[in-house]
C-alpha positions as CSV (number, residue, x, y, z in Angstrom):
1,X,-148.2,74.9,1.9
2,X,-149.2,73.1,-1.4
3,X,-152.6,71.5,-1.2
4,X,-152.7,70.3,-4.4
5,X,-150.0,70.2,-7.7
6,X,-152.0,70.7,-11.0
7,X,-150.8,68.4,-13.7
8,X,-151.6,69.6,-16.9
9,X,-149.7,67.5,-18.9
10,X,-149.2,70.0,-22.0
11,X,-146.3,68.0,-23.6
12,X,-149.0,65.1,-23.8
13,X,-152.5,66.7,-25.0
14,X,-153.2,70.1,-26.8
15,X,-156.1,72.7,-27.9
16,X,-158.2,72.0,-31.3
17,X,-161.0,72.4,-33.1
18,X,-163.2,69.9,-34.5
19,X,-165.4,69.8,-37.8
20,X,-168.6,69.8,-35.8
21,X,-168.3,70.3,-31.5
22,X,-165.5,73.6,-32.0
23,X,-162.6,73.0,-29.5
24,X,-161.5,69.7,-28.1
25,X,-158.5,68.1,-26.5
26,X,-156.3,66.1,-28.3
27,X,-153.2,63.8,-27.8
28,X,-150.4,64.9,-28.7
29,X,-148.6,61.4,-28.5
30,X,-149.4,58.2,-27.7
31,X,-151.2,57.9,-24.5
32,X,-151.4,54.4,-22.7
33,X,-154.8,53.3,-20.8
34,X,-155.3,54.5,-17.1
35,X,-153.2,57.7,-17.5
36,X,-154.0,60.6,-15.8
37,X,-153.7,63.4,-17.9
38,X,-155.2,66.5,-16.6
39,X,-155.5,66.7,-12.5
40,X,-157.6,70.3,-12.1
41,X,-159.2,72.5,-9.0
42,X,-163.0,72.8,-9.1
43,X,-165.1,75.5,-7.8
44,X,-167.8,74.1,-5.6
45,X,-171.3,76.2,-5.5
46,X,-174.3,75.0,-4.0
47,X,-177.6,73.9,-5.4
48,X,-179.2,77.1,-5.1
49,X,-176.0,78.8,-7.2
50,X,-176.9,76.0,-10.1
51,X,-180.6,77.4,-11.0
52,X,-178.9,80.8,-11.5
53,X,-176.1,78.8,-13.9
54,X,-178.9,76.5,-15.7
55,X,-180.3,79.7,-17.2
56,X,-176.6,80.8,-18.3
57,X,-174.0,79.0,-20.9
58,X,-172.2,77.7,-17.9
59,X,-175.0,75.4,-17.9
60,X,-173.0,73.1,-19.8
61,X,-169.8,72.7,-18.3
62,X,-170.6,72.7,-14.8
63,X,-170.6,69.6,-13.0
64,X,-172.2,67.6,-10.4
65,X,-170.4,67.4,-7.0
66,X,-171.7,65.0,-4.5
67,X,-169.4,64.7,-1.2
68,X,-171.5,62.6,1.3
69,X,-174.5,62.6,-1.2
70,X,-174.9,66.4,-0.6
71,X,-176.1,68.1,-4.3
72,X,-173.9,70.7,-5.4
73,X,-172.2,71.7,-8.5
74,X,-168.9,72.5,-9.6
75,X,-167.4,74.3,-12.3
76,X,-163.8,72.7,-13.2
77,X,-160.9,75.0,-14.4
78,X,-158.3,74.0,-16.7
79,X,-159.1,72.5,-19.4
80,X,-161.7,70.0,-18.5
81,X,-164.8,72.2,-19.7
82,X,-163.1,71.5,-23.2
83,X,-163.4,67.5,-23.1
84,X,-165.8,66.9,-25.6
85,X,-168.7,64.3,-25.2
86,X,-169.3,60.9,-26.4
87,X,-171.1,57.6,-25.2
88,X,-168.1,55.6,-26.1
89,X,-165.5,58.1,-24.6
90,X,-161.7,57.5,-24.6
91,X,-161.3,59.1,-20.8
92,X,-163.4,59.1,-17.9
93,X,-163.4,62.1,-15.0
94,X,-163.2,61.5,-11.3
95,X,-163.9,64.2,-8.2
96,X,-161.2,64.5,-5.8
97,X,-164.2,65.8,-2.8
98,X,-161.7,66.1,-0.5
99,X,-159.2,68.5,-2.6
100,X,-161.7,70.0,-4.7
101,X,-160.4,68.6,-8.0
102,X,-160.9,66.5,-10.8
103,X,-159.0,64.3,-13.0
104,X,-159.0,63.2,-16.2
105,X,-157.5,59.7,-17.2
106,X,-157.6,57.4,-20.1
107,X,-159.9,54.5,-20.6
108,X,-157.8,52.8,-22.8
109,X,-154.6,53.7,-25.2
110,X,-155.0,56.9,-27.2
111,X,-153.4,57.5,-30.5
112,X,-151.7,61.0,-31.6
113,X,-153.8,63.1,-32.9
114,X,-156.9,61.3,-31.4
115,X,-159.5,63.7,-29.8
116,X,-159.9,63.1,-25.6
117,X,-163.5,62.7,-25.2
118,X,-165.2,62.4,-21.8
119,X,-169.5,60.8,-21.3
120,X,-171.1,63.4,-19.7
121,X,-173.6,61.3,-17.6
122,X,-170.3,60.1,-15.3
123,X,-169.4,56.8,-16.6
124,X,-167.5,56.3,-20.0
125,X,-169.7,54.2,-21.6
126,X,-173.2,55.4,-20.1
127,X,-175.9,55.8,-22.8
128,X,-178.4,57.8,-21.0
129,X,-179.4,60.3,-23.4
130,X,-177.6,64.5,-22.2
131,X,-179.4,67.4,-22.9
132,X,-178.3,68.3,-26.6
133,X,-178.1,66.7,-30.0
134,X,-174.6,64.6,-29.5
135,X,-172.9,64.9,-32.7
């Protein structure tokens, strides 16, 4: 039985590095606003799980997951710890609670070549400050 199909879109967005964050995501053609472009499974750990991961590098690319306003975390697979951040971002992420995945879609229309950035904090343009020095 298939509970979920992973779309990675590889013919659409691609692996790089970038001058000053190291990897990112970037198109690899033009990508039109409100396109999904990267559906991917989560696994869900529970609050206690997250003050083990805070004193770990996984720190920063786990996620919160909320279903029914219970805290958890997530960590998300594919290629959605590589989303770089930004307070003007060019994609937004959405949970799935009920598959136990997220998606990535555009904001707006991406250019080739154009690193996929996600905010951080939730919302695309939220300008709460994160937890490092946003480059």
């Amino acid at each position: 039985m298939l509970i979920y199909s992973h779309f990675m879109a590889n013919s659409q967005i691609q692996i790089g590095e970038t001058k000053e964050k190291g990897r990112g995501i970037f198109a690899k053609k033009v990508l039109k606003a409100d396109t999904v472009i990267e559906t991917s499974p989560v696994i869900v750990m529970s609050n206690e799980d997250r003050v083990h991961l805070d004193k770990t590098l996984l720190h920063d690319y786990i996620f919160e997951w909320e279903p029914d306003g219970v805290k958890m975390c997530c960590m998300a697979l594919g290629w959605v710890p590589l989303y770089n951040h930004s307070y003007r971002s060019n994609c937004e992420y959405f949970m799935n609670y009920n598959d136990q995945t997220m998606y990535i879609k555009t904001v707006r229309d991406i250019k080739t070549g154009e690193e996929l950035t996600i905010n951080y904090n939730g919302e695309w343009n939220d300008k709460k400050k994160v937890w490092f020095d946003v480059k």
